[in-house]
C-alpha positions in Angstrom: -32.5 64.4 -14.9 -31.8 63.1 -18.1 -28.7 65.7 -18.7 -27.1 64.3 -15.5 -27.6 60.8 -17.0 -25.8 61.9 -20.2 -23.2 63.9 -18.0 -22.8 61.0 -16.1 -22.7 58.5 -19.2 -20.3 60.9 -20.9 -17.6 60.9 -17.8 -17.9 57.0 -18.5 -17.2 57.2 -21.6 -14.2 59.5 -20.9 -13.0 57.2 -19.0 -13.8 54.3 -20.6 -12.6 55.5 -24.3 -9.1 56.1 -22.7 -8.9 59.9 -24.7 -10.8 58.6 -27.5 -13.1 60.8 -29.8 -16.3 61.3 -28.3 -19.5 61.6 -31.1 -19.2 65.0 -32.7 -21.7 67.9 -31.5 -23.8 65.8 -29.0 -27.0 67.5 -28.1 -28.0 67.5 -24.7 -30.6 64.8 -23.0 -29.3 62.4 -25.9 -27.1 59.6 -24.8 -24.6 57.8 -27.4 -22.7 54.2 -27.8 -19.7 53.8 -29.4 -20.2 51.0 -32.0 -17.6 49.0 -34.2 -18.1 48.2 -37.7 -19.0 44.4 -38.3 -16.9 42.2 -41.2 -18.4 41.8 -44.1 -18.6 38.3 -45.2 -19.9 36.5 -48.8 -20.9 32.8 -48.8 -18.7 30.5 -51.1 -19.1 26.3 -51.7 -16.0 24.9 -51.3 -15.6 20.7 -51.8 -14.6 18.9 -48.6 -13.3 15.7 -48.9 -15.5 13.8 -46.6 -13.1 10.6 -46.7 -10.0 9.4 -47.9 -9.2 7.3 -50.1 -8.3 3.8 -49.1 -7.6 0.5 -49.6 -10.0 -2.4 -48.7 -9.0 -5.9 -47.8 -10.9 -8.8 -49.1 -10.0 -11.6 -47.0 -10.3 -15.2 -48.0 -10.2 -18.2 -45.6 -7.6 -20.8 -45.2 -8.6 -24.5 -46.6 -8.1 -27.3 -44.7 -7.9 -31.2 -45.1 -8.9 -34.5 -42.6 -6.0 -36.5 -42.2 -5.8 -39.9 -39.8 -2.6 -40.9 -38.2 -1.5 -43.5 -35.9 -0.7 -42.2 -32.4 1.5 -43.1 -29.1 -1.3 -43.0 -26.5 0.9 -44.7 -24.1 4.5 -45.1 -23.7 5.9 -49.2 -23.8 7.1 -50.0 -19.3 7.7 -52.3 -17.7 6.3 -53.7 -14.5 8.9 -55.0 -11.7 7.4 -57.8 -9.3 9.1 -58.2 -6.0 9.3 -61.7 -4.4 10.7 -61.4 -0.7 13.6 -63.5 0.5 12.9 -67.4 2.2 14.2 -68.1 5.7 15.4 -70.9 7.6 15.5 -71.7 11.5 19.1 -72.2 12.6 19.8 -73.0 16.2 22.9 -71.0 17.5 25.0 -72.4 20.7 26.5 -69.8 22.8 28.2 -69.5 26.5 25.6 -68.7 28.8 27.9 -68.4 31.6 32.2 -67.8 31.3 34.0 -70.6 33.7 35.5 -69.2 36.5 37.5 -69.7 40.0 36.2 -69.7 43.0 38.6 -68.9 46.2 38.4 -69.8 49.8 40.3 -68.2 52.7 42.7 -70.4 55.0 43.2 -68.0 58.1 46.3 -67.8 59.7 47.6 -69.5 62.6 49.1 -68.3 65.8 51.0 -69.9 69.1 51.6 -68.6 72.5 54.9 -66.9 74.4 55.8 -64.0 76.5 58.4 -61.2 76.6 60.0 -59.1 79.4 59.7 -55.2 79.4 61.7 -53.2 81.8 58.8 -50.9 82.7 61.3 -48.5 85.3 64.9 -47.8 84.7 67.0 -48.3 87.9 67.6 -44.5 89.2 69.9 -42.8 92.4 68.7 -40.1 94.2 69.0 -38.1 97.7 67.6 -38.8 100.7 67.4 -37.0 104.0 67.8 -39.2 106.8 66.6 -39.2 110.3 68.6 -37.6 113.2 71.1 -38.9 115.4 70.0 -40.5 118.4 73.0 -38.9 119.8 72.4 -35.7 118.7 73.3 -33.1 121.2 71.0 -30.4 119.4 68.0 -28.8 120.6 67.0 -28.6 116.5 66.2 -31.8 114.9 67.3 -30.7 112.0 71.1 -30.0 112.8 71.1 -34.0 113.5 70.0 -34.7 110.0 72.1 -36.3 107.1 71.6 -36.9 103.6 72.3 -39.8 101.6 72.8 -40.9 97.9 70.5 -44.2 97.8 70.4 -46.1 94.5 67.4 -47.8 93.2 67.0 -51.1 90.9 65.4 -51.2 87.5 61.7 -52.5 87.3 60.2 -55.0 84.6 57.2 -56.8 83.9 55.7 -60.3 81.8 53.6 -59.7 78.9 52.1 -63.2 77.5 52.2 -62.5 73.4 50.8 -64.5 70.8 52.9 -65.9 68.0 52.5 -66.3 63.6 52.7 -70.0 63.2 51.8 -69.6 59.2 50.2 -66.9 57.8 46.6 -66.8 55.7 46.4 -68.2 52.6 43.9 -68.7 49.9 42.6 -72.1 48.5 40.9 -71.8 44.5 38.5 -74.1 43.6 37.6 -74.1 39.1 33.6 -73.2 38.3 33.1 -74.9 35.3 31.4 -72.6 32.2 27.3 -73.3 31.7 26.3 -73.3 27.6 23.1 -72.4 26.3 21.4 -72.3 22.4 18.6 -70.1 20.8 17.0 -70.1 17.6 17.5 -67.8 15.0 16.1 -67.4 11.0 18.6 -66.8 8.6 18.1 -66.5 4.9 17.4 -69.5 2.6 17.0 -67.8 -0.5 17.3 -63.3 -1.0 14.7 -61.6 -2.1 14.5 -60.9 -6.1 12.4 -59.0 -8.4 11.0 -59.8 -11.6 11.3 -57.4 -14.7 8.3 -57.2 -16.9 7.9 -55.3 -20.1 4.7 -54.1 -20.8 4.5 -52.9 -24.5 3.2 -49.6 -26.0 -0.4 -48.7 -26.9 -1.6 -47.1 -30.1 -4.6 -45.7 -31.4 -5.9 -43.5 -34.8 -7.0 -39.9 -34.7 -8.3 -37.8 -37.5 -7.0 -33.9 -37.7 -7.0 -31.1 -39.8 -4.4 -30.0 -41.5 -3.9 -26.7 -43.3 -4.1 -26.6 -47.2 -3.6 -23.2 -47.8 -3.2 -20.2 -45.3 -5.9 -17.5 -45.2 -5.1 -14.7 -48.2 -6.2 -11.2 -48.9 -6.6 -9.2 -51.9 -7.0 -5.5 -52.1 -9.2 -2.7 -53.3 -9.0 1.0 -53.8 -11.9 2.6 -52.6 -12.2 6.4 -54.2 -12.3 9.0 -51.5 -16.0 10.9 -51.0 -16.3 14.6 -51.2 -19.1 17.0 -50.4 -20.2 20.7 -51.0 -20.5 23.3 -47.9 -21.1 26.7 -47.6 -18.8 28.8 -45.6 -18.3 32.3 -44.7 -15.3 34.1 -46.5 -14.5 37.7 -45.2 -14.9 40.2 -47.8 -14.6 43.4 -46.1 -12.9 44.2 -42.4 -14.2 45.6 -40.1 -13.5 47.6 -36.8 -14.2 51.4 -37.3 -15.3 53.1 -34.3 -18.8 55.0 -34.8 -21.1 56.4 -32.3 -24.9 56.1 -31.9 -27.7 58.2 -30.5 -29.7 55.2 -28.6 -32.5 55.2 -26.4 -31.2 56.3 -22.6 -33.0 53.1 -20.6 -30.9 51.0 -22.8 -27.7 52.7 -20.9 -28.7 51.8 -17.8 -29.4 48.1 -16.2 -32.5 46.9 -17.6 -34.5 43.7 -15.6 -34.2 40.3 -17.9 -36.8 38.8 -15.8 -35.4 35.1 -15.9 -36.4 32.9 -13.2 -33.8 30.6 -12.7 -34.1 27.0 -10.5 -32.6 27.3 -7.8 -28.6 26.8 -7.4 -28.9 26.4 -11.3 -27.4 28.2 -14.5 -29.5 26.2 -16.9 -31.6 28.2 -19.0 -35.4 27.1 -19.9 -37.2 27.4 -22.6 -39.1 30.4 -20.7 -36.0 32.1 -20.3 -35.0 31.4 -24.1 -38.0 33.0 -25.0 -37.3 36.1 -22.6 -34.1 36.4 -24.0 -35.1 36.2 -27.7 -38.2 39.1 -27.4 -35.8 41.1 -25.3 -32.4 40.8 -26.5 -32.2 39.6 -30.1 -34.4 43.0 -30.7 -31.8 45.6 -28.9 -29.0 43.8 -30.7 -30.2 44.0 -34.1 -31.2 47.6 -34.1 -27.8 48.4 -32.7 -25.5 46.8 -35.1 -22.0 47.0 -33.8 -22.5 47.8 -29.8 -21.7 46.1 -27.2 -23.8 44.6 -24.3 -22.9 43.7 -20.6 -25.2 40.6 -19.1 -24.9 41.4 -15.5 -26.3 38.5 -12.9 -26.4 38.7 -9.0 -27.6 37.0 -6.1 -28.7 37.2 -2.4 -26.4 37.4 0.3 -27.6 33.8 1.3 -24.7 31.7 0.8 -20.9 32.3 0.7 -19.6 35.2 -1.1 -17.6 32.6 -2.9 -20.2 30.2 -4.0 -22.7 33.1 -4.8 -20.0 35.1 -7.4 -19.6 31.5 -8.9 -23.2 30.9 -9.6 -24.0 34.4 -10.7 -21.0 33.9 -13.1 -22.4 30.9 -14.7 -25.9 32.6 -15.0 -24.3 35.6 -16.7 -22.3 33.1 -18.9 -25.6 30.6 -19.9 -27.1 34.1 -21.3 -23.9 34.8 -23.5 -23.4 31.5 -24.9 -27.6 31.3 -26.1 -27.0 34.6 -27.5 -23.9 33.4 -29.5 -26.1 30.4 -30.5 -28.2 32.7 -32.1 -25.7 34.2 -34.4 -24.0 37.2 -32.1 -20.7 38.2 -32.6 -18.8 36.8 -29.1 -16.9 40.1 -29.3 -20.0 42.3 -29.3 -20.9 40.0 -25.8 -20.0 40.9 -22.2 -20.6 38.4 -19.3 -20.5 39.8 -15.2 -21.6 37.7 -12.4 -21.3 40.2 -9.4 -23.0 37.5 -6.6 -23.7 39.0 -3.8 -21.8 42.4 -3.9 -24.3 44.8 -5.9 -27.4 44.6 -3.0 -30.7 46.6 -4.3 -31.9 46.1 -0.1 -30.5 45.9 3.6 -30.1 42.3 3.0 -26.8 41.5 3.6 -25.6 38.1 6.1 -26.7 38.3 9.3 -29.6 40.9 8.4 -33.2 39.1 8.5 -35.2 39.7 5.4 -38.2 38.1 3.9 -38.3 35.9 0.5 -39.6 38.8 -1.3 -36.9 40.7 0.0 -34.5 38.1 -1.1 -35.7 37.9 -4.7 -35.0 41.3 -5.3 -31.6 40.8 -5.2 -31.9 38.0 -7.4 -31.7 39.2 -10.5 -30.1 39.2 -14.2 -30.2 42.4 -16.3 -28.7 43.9 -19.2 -27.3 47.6 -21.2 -25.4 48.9 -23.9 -21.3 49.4 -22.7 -18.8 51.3 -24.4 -15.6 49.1 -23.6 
């Protein structure tokens, strides 16, 4: 079993390493990590100017004075008095009514007399007389004769009235009618009186500048103080490899509980990490280390990936609190894609169920 383990550690590698050397006459059942050389580093003090150096203002007031002055408090007028106009009663005489004529009518007058009107013209015409006595004719009417018989004119009397004078008019003179009325008209116009009403004083007391406000200036020495820092010494970076404990290869268990939906460590989980981590890493100066974090399948796949990410991340950053090398660090969330059950959406699965596939763990990489 633990030959297939390095077998299958070593393909990693291979793979991993990109052709790289692989450790030099490995024995079998052992299983290796490639580790980097750290930098070597000395402490030096070094002064750090803590502040500048600056000028300070020392500010001095303004003086003042009391003054009194005499004031406008209100402007000289003048006051206009209005006395109306004075009216008299007139009275007015006027033509009530215009003269005029007035006509009467003196009808015309008429006398009597007649005149003669030939009402038929005299007229001839022909006539068929009776026959003969003598006539020796069986017919009547072969005794007949005609004559030409003339006829007088006709006329007639029509009585007819005659103008005597003809109508006239007679004009008699209306005589006009006067009237008067009352009226005011004015006795003396209205005026107005002009007043002057003088100006008002009054005394007021101010202030009144002396001198302005002033400043004068001091130099104030800049402030320095000693740190310690870190100077690099030696570089390192070359590649070594080391026989290390199989288990630490694979995933081991951190068993942190986290709250739930949270990525904030406790001081429980601090002190997991400290008795189980801060160990590994100081006996394997120089490796590497993967903090791998997943979830259920409760939850988007989004949201879940996201969280684990954080949880993986919270781990790294304590670790790098503690004085670890961010580039020996490797932070994975995985969410809900690395399942240790049947779990998955849709399945129905118990809380214990559940927890198992909550989980953070750790091991030794190679990249």
């Amino acid at each position: 079993m633990k030959n297939r383990i390095l077998l299958i550690f070593l393909a990693f590698v291979g793979v991993a390493a990109q052709a790289q050397d692989l450790p030099a006459n490995p024995e079998p059942g052992k299983c290796y990590v490639r580790c980097t050389t750290p930098d070597i580093y000395e402490n030096q003090t070094v002064q750090v100017q803590i502040t500048p150096e600056y000028r300070k203002l020392k500010t001095f007031p303004a003086t003042f004075e009391t003054v009194t002055e005499r004031v406008l408090v209100k402007e000289e007028t003048k006051k206009f008095t209005y006395v109306p106009a004075k009216y008299k009663n007139e009275t007015v005489t006027f033509i009530k009514k215009q003269k005029a004529s007035k006509l009467s009518v003196i009808p015309a007058k008429f006398g009597k007399g007649s005149e003669t009107l030939e009402i038929k013209p005299a007229y001839a015409q022909w006539e068929l007389g009776s026959p003969a006595p003598d006539c020796a004719s069986s017919n009547p009417d072969d005794c007949r004769y005609w004559c030409y018989k003339g006829y007088p004119a006709e006329f007639t009397t029509v009585a007819v009235q005659t103008l005597s004078s003809d109508a006239t008019t007679r004009s008699t003179p209306i005589d006009e009618l006067t009237s008067t009325y009352t009226k005011r008209v004015i006795a003396e116009p209205a005026k107005v009186i002009e007043e002057v009403i003088p100006a008002e004083y009054a005394t007021i007391t101010k202030t009144v500048m002396v001198k302005d406000a002033y400043s004068e200036e001091v130099v104030v020495p800049a402030t320095f103080k000693s740190v310690s820092k870190e100077v690099l010494t030696q570089k390192g970076g070359l590649t070594t490899w080391k026989e290390v404990e199989c288990s630490l290869v694979e995933y081991s268990a951190l068993p942190i509980n986290w709250n739930l939906g949270s990525a904030t460590l406790t001081s429980q989980a601090k002190s997991i990490i400290d008795t189980r981590l801060m160990p590994v890493l100081a006996n394997n100066p120089g490796a590497k280390m993967e903090i791998a974090s997943h979830t259920d399948a409760r939850g988007s796949k989004s949201s879940n990936k996201s969280l684990s990410e954080r949880r993986a991340q919270a781990v790294v950053t304590y670790l790098l609190s503690k004085g670890i090398n961010g580039s020996r660090l490797v932070a994975n969330g995985y969410g809900e894609t690395r399942l240790k059950n049947r779990c998955s959406d849709g399945v129905s699965c118990t809380e214990r169920q559940h927890a198992a596939n909550r989980r953070t763990e750790f091991r030794l990489i190679n990249n």
